[in-house]
VEXDREN-2710 file (C-alpha; in Angstrom, 1 decimal):
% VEXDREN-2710
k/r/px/py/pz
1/UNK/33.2/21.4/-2.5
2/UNK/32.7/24.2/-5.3
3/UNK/29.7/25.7/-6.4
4/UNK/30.1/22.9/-9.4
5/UNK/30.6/19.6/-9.4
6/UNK/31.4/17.1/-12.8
7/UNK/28.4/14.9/-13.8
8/UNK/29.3/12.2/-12.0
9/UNK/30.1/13.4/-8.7
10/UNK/26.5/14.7/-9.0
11/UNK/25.2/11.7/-9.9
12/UNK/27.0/9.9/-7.2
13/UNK/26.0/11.7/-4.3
14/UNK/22.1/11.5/-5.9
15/UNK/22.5/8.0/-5.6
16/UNK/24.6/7.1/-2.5
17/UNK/21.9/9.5/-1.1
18/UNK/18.5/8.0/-2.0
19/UNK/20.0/4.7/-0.7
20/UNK/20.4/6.6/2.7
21/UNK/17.2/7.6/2.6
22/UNK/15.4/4.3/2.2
23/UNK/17.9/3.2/4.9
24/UNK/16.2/6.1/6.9
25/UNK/12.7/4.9/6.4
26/UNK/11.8/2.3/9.3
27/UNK/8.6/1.7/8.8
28/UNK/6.1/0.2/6.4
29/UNK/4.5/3.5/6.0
30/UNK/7.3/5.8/5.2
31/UNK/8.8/2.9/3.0
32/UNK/5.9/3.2/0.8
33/UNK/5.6/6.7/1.0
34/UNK/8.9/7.2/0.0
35/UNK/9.2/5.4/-2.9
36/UNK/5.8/7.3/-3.8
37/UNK/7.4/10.3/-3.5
38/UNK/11.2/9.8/-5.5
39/UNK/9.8/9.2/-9.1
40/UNK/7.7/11.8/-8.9
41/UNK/11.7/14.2/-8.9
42/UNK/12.0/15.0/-12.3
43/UNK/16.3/16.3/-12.2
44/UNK/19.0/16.6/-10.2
45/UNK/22.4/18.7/-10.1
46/UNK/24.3/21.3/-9.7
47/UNK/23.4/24.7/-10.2
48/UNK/25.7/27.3/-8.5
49/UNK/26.4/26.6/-4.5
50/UNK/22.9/24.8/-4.5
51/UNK/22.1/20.8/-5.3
52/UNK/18.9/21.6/-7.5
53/UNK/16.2/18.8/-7.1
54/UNK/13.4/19.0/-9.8
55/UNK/9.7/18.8/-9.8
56/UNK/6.9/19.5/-12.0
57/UNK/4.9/22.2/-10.4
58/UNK/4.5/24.1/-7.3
59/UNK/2.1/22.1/-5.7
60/UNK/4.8/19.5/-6.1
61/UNK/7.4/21.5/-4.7
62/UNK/5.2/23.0/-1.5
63/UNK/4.1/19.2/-0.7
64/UNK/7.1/16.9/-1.1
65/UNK/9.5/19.6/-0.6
66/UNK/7.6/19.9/3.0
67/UNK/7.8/16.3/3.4
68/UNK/11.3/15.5/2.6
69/UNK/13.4/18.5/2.6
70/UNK/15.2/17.9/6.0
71/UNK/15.9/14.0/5.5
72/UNK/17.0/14.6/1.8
73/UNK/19.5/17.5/3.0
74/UNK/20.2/15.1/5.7
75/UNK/21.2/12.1/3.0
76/UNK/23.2/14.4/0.6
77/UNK/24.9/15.3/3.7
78/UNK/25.9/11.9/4.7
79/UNK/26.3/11.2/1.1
80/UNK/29.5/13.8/1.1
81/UNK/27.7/17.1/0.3
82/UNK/29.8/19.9/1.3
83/UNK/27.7/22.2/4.6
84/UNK/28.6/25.1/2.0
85/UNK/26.1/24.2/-0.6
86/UNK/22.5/24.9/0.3
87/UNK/19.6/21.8/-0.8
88/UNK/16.5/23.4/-3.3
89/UNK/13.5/21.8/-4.2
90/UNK/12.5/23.4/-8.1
91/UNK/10.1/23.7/-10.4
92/UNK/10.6/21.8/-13.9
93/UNK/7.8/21.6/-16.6
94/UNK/7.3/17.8/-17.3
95/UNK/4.7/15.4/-18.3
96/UNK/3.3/13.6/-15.6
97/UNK/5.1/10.1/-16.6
98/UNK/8.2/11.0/-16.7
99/UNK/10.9/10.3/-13.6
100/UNK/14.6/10.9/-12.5
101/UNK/16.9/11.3/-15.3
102/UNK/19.8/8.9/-14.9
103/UNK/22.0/11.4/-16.5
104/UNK/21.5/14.4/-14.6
105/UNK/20.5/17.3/-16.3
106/UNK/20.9/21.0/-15.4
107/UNK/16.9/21.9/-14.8
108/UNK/15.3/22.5/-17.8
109/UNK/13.6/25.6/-16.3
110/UNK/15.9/28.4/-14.2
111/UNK/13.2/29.2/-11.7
112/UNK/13.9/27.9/-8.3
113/UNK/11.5/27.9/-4.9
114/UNK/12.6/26.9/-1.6
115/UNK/10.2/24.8/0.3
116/UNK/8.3/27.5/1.8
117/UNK/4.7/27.5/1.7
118/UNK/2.6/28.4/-2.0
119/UNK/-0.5/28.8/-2.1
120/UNK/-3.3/26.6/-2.9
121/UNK/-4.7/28.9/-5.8
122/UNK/-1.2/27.6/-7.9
123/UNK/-1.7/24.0/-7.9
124/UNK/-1.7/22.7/-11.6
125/UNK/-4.8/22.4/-13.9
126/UNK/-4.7/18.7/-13.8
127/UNK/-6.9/17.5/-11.3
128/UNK/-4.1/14.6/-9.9
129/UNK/-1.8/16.0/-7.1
130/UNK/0.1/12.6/-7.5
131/UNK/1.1/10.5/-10.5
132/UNK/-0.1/6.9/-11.8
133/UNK/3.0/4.6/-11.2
134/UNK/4.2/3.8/-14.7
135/UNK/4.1/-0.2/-14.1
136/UNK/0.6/-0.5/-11.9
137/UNK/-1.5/-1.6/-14.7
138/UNK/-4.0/-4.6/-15.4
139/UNK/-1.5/-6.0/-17.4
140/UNK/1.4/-6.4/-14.6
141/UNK/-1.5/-7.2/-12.5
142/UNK/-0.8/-11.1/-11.1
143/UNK/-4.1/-12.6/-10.9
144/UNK/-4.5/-15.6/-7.9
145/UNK/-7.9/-16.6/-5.5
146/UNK/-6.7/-14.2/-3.2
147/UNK/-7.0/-11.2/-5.8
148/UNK/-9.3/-12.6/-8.5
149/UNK/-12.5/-11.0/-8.0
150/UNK/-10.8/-7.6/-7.2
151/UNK/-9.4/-7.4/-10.5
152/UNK/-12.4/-8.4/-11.8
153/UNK/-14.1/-5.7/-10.3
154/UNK/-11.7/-3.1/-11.1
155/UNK/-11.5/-4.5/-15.0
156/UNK/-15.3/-3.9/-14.9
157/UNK/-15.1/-0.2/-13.4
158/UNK/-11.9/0.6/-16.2
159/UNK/-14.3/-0.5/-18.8
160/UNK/-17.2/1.3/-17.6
161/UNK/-16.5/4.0/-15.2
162/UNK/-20.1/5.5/-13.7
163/UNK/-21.6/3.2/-15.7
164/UNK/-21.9/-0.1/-13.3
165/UNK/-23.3/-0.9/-10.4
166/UNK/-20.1/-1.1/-9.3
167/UNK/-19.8/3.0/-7.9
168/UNK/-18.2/3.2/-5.6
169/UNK/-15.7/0.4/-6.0
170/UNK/-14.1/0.0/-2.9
171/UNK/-10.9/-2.2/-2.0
172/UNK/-9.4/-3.2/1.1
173/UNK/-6.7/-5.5/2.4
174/UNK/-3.1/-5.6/4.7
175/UNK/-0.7/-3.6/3.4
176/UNK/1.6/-4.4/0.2
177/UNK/-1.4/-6.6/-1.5
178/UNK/-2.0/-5.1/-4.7
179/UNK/-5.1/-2.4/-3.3
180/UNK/-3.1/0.6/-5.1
181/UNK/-1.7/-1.6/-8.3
182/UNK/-5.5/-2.1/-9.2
183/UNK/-6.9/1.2/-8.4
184/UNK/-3.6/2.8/-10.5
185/UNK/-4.4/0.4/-13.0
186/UNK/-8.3/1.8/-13.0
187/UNK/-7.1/5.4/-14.0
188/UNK/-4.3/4.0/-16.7
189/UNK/-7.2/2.1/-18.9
190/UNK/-9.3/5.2/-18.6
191/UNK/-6.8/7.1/-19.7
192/UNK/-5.7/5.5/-22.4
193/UNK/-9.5/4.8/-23.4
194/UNK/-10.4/8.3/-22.7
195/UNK/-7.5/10.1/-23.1
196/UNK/-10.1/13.8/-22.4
197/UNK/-11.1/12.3/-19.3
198/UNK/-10.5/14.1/-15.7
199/UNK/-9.1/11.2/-13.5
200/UNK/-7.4/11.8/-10.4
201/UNK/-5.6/9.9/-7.9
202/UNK/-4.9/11.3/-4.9
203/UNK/-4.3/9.3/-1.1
204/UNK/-6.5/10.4/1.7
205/UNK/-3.8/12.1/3.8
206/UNK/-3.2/14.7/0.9
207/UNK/-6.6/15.2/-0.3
208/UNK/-6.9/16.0/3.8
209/UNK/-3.7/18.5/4.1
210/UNK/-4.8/20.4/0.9
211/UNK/-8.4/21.0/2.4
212/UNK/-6.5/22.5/5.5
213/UNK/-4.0/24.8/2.6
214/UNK/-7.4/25.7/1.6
215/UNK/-9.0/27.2/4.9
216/UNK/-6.1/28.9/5.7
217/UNK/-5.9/30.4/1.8
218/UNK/-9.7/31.1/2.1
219/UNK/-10.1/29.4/-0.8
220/UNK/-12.3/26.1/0.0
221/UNK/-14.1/26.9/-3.0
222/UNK/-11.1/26.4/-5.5
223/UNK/-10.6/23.0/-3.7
224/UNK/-14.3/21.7/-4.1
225/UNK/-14.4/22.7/-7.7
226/UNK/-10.9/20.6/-7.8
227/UNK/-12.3/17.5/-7.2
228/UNK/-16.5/17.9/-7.5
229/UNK/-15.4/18.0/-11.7
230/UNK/-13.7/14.7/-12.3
231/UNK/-14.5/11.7/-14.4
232/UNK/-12.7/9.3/-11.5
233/UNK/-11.5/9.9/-8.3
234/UNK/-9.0/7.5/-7.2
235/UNK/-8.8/7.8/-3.2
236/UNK/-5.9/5.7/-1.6
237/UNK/-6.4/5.1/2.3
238/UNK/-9.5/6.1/3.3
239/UNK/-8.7/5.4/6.9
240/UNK/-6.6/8.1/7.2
241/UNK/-9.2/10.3/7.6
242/UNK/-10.8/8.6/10.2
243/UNK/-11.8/10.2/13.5
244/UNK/-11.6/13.7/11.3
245/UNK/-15.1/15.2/11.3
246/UNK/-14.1/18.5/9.3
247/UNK/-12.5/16.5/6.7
248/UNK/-15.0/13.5/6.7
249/UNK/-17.9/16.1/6.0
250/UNK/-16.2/17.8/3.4
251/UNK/-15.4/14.2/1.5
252/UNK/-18.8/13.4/2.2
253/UNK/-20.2/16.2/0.1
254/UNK/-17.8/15.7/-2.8
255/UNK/-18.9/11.9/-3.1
256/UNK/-22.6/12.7/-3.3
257/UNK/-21.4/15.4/-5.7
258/UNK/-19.8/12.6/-8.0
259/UNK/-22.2/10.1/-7.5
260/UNK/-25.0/12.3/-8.6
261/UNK/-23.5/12.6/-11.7
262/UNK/-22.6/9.3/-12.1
263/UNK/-18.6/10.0/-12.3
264/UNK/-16.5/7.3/-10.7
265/UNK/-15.4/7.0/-7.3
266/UNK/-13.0/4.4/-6.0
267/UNK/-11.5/3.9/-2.8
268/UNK/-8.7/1.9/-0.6
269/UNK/-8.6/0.9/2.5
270/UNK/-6.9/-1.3/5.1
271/UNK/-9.9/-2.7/6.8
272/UNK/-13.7/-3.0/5.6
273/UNK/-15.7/-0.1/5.7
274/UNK/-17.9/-1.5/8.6
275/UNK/-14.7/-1.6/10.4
276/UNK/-13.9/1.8/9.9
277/UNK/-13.4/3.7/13.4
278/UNK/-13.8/6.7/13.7
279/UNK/-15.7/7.0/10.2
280/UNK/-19.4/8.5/10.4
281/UNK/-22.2/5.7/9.6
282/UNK/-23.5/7.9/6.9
283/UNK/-20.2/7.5/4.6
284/UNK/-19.0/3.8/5.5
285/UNK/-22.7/3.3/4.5
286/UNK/-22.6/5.5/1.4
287/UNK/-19.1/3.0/0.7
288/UNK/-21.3/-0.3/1.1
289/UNK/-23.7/1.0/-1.6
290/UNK/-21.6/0.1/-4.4
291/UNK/-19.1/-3.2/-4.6
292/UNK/-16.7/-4.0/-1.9
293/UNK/-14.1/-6.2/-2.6
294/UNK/-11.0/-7.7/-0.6
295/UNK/-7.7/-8.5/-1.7
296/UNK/-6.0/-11.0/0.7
297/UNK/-3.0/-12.2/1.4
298/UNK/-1.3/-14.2/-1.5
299/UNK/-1.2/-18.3/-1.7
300/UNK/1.9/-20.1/-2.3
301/UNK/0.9/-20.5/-5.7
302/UNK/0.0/-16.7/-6.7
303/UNK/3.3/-15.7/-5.0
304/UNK/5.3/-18.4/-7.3
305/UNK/3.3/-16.7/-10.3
306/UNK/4.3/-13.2/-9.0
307/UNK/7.8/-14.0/-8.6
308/UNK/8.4/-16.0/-12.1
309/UNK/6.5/-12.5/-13.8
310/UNK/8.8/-10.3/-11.9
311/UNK/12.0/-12.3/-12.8
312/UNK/11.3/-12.6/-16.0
313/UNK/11.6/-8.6/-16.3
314/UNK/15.1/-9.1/-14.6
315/UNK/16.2/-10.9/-17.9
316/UNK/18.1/-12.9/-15.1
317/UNK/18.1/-17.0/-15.3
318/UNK/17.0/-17.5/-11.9
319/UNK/16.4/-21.0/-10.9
320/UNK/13.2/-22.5/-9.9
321/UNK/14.3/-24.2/-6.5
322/UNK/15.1/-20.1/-5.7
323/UNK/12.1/-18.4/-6.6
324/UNK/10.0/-21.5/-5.2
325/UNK/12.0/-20.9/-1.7
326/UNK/11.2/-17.2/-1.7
327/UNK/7.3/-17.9/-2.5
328/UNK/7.5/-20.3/0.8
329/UNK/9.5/-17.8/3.4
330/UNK/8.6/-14.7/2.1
331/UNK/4.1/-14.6/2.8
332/UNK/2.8/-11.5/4.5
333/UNK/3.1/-9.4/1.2
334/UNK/3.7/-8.4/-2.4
335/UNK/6.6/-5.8/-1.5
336/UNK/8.0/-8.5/0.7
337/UNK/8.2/-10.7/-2.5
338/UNK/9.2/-8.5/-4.4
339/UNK/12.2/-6.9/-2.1
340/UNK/13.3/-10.1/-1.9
341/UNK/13.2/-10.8/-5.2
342/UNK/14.9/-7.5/-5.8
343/UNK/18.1/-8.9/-3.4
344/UNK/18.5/-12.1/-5.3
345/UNK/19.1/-10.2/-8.6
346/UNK/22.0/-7.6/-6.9
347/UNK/23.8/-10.7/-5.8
348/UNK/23.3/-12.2/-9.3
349/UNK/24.6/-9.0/-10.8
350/UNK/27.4/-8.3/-8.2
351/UNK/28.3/-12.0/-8.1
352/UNK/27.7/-13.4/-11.7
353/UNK/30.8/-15.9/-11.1
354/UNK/29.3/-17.4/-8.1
355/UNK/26.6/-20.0/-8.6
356/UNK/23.2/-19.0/-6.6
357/UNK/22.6/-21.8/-4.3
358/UNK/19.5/-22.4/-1.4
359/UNK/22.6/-21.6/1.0
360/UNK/22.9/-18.6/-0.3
361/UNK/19.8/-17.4/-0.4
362/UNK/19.1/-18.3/3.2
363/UNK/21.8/-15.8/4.0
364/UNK/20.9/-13.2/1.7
365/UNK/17.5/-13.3/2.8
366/UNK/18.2/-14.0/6.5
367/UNK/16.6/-10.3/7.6
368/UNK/13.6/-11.0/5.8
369/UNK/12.7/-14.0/6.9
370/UNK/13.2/-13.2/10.6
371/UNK/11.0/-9.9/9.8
372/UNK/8.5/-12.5/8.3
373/UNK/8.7/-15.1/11.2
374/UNK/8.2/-11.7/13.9
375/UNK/5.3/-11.0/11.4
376/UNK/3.7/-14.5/12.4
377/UNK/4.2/-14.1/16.0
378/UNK/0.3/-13.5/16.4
379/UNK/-1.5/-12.7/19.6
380/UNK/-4.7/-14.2/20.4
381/UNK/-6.6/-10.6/20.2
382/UNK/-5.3/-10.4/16.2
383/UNK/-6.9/-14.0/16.0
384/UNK/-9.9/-13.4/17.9
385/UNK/-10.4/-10.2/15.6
386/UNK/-9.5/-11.8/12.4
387/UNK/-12.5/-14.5/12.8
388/UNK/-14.9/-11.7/14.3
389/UNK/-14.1/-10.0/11.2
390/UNK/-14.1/-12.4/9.2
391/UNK/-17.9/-14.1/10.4
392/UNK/-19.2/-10.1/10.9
393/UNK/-19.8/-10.5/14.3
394/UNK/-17.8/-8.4/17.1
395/UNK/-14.7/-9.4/19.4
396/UNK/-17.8/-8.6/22.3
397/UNK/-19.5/-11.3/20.6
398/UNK/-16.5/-13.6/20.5
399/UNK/-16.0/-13.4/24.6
400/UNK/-19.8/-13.1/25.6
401/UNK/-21.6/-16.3/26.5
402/UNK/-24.0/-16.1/24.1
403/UNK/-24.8/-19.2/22.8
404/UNK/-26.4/-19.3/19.3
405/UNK/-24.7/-21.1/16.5
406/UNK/-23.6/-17.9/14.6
407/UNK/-21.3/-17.6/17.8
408/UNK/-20.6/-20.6/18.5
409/UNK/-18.8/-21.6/15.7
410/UNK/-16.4/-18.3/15.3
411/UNK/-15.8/-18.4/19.2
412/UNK/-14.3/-22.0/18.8
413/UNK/-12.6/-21.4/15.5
414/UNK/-10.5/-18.4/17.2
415/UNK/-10.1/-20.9/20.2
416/UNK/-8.7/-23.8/18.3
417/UNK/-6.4/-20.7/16.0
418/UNK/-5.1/-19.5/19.4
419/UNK/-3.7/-23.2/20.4
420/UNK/-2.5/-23.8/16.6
421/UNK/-0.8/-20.1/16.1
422/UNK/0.2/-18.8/19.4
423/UNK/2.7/-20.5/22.1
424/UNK/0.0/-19.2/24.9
425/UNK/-1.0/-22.2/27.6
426/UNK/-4.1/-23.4/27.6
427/UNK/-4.7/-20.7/31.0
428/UNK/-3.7/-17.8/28.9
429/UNK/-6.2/-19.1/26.5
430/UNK/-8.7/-19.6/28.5
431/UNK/-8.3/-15.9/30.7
432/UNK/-8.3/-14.3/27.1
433/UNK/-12.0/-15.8/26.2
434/UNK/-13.1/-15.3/29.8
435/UNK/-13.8/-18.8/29.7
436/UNK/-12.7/-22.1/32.1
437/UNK/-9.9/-24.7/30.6
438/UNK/-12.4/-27.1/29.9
439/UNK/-14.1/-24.9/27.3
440/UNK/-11.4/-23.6/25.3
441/UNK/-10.2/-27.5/25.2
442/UNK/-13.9/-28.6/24.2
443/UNK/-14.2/-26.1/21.1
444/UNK/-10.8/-26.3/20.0
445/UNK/-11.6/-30.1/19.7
446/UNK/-14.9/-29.6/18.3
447/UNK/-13.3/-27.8/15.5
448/UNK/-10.8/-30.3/14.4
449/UNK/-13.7/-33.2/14.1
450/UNK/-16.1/-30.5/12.3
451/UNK/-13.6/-29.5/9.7
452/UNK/-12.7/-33.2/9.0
453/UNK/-16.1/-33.8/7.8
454/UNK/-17.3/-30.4/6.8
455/UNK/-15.6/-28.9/3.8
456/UNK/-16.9/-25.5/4.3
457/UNK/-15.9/-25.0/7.4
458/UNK/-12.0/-26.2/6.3
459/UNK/-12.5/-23.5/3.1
460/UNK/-13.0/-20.7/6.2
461/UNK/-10.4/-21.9/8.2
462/UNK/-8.1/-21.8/5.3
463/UNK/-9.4/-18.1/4.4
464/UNK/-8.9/-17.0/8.0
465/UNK/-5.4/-18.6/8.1
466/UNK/-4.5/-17.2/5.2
467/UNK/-5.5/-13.8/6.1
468/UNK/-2.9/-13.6/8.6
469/UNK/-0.3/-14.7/6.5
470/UNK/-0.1/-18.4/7.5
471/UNK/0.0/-21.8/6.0
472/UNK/-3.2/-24.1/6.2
473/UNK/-0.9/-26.7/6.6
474/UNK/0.1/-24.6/9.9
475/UNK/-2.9/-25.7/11.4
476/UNK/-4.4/-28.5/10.0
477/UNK/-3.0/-32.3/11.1
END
C-alpha cells in the first residue's frame, strides 16, 4: 500500500475495521466502553505512510490512545492495512459534540502525537475528560415502573441542581438499564439551561487513573482544583473504585468540597451503596444522605415502548407481531433490545425484497436469545442474594435459623424462587439453606398460599422476579 490511499479505500478500511473491533470486544464491559470511546474520534485518513486517527485534545489522545492503540492497529491490520504504514492517534480542535466524519477528512490540524504518555498539566480547560452522548437526553428517555421515579429524580436535579434535597442523587441498577442515559441527560438540561455552567461527566475508572497521572506528575493540586470547581459532577461507576483506599479518600474530600457549596453531585452504580464492598462507611453513608434511586429491569410493556420509540427513528415499517416478539425474548437489558432491534433493521435494509416474518426473526436473533436464556440460568446464591437485597437483610441472615418474621418471610421467598427458577432438586436446595427437605418444601408452600391472598407480598415477588430478568408469569401458577 502507498503512503496515500483514495477516499474510499480510507474510508473502507475505517469501517471494515471498527466492525472488527466490536467483534473483538467479548464482554459486556469492553462492549460499552468501546462504543464510549469511537465517537469521541473526531477524523480519519491518510496522511503520509501513517493512518491519522483524530481527537480533540491531548488528554484525549494520552487516554484512549493508551486504551486502544494496539487493538485499533490490530483491526486496520486485519482490515487490509499494509505492515508499512504506521497507526497515530492526533490531536484535532473540535467541539465536544461533534463525532467521526463519514467523509474522511485530512485532520484539520497537522500536529500529530503518538500515544506516549502527556502530562496531566495539558488536559483541556473544560472540566469533562469525556463527552455527553448526543442522544442520552430526557427526551429519548423511555419512561416505565421500572424507571419512573429515576427519571423523576433526575428531572428534579436537571431543574434544580444543588438546590434539592436530592444532592447527591445517586442511581443504581444491572447493566444496560438507562443509569448513564439519565445522568447524561442531567448534564444536557443543565447545559442547555446554563449554558456558563461547569458540568462534568467523568466514569470512576478515569477520574481514578488521572489521580494516579497526577502523583506521578506531582501535580495532585491541578487535579483537585479540576474537579473541587464544578457546578455538577457526573460520576459513572462508583464501584470501580471500590477496595481503593488512596483513591476513595481523595473522592471523599472532593464530595464534601462540592457539597459544601451546594454544587451537584451525581453518581452510578451497579449495586446500592450499602452494598458497596470494599467502599469505606463514611462515603456509602455520605451517598445515602441525599436520594437513592434504582432503575430495574424493564417490563414487557416499557420494553414494547422502547422498541416502538427506537423504530420509529429507523423510518423502517416494522411490524408489531416483530417488535412485540423481541420485547418478549429479549429482557435482561436496554442494549439487549436495542442490539436486537438494530439486527432487524440490517436485514430490512439488506433484504428489502423479502418480507420479515416471526421465522425470520427467530433466526436472526437466534444468538441473542440463547445469550438471554444463559442469562436466566440463575443459581440459587444470585436468588438468595437478590431477596436479601432486596428485604435489607444479609445472605447470613437468609441461612441462619433465626426465626423472626423479617426472616422468615425472605428466607422462604428465596426458597420457593430456587424451586420456580433453578433446575436444583429439592436436596441441592435444601444443602444450600443448610436446612432439611422438609423445610425448604414447607416455606416454598407457605409462599404460594400467602401470595394468593396477600397482594403485597405478590407486588414483591414480582419486583424480585423482575429484578433478575424474569417473567412473573415464570413463577406464579
Amino acid at each position: 500500500m502507498s503512503g496515500f490511499e483514495s477516499e474510499k479505500t480510507s474510508e473502507e478500511l475505517w469501517r471494515n475495521a471498527l466492525s472488527l473491533l466490536r467483534k473483538m470486544a467479548t464482554t459486556d464491559q469492553e462492549r460499552s466502553q468501546l462504543e464510549r470511546y469511537i465517537p469521541m474520534f473526531t477524523s480519519h485518513g491518510i496522511e503520509g505512510n501513517s493512518f491519522m486517527i483524530g481527537l480533540s485534545d491531548e488528554f484525549e489522545v494520552e487516554w484512549i490512545g493508551n486504551k486502544l492503540a494496539e487493538p485499533m492497529e490490530r483491526a486496520l491490520r486485519a482490515a487490509g492495512l499494509s505492515n508499512d504504514m504506521n497507526v497515530k492517534f492526533a490531536v484535532r480542535q473540535t467541539s465536544k459534540s461533534s463525532t467521526i466524519s463519514t467523509a474522511s477528512p485530512q485532520l484539520a490540524r497537522s500536529k500529530s502525537i503518538d500515544t506516549q504518555r502527556i502530562p496531566v498539566s495539558h488536559m483541556r480547560g473544560i472540566p469533562s475528560t469525556m463527552p455527553l452522548h448526543e442522544n442520552y437526553t430526557f427526551e429519548n428517555f423511555v419512561r416505565g415502573p421500572s424507571n419512573s421515579f429515576a427519571h423523576a429524580a433526575a428531572t428534579a436535579v436537571a431543574k434544580g441542581p444543588g438546590r434539592t434535597s436530592y444532592n447527591p442523587l445517586f442511581i443504581y441498577g444491572g447493566t444496560g438499564l438507562g443509569k448513564t442515559h439519565l445522568m447524561e441527560a442531567i448534564g444536557h438540561y443543565v447545559l442547555d439551561h446554563s449554558p456558563s455552567a461547569s458540568v462534568c461527566y467523568i466514569t470512576s475508572e478515569t477520574f481514578l487513573n488521572e489521580y494516579v497521572n497526577s502523583l506521578q506528575n506531582a501535580s495532585t493540586d491541578a487535579f483537585r482544583e479540576r474537579y473541587r470547581k464544578v457546578d455538577v459532577l457526573l460520576l459513572d461507576d462508583v464501584q470501580f473504585i471500590a477496595d481503593k483506599e488512596k483513591i476513595q479518600e481523595e473522592f471523599f474530600n472532593t464530595f464534601n468540597s462540592l457539597m459544601q457549596y451546594h454544587k451537584q453531585v451525581v453518581i452510578t452504580s451497579d449495586v446500592a451503596p450499602k452494598n458497596l464492598k470494599g467502599c469505606e462507611e463514611r462515603l456509602t453513608s455520605r451517598f445515602q444522605q441525599g436520594m437513592v434511586v434504582e432503575i430495574e429491569s424493564p417490563s414487557y410493556e416499557t420494553r414494547l415502548a422502547i422498541l416502538k420509540a427506537k423504530a420509529q427513528v429507523t423510518q423502517k415499517i416494522i411490524p408489531e407481531e416483530i417488535l412485540k416478539f423481541i420485547a418478549e425474548n429479549i429482557r435482561s437489558h436496554v442494549r439487549a433490545i436495542e442490539g436486537a432491534l438494530a439486527r432487524i433493521v440490517a436485514f430490512m435494509s439488506m433484504q428489502g425484497d423479502i418480507p420479515l416474518t416471526i421465522e425470520i426473526a427467530k433466526h436472526l436473533l437466534k444468538d441473542s436469545i440463547e445469550e438471554e436464556k444463559t442469562i436466566k440460568a440463575l443459581s440459587i446464591n444470585d436468588i438468595m442474594q437478590t431477596v436479601a437485597t432486596y428485604f435489607g437483610v444479609t445472605l447470613a441472615d437468609i441461612i441462619s435459623e433465626k426465626r423472626t418474621q423479617t426472616l422468615v418471610t425472605p428466607r422462604q421467598l428465596a426458597m420457593f424462587l430456587s424451586r420456580k427458577l433453578t433446575s436444583k432438586s429439592l436436596k441441592e436446595i435444601a444443602l444450600t439453606f443448610d436446612k432439611t427437605h422438609a423445610t425448604v418444601l414447607h416455606g416454598a408452600q407457605t409462599i404460594q398460599k400467602r401470595i394468593d391472598v396477600e397482594p403485597d407480598l405478590k407486588k414483591s415477588l414480582e419486583e424480585i422476579v423482575s429484578q433478575m430478568g424474569r417473567k412473573p408469569s415464570d413463577v406464579l401458577e
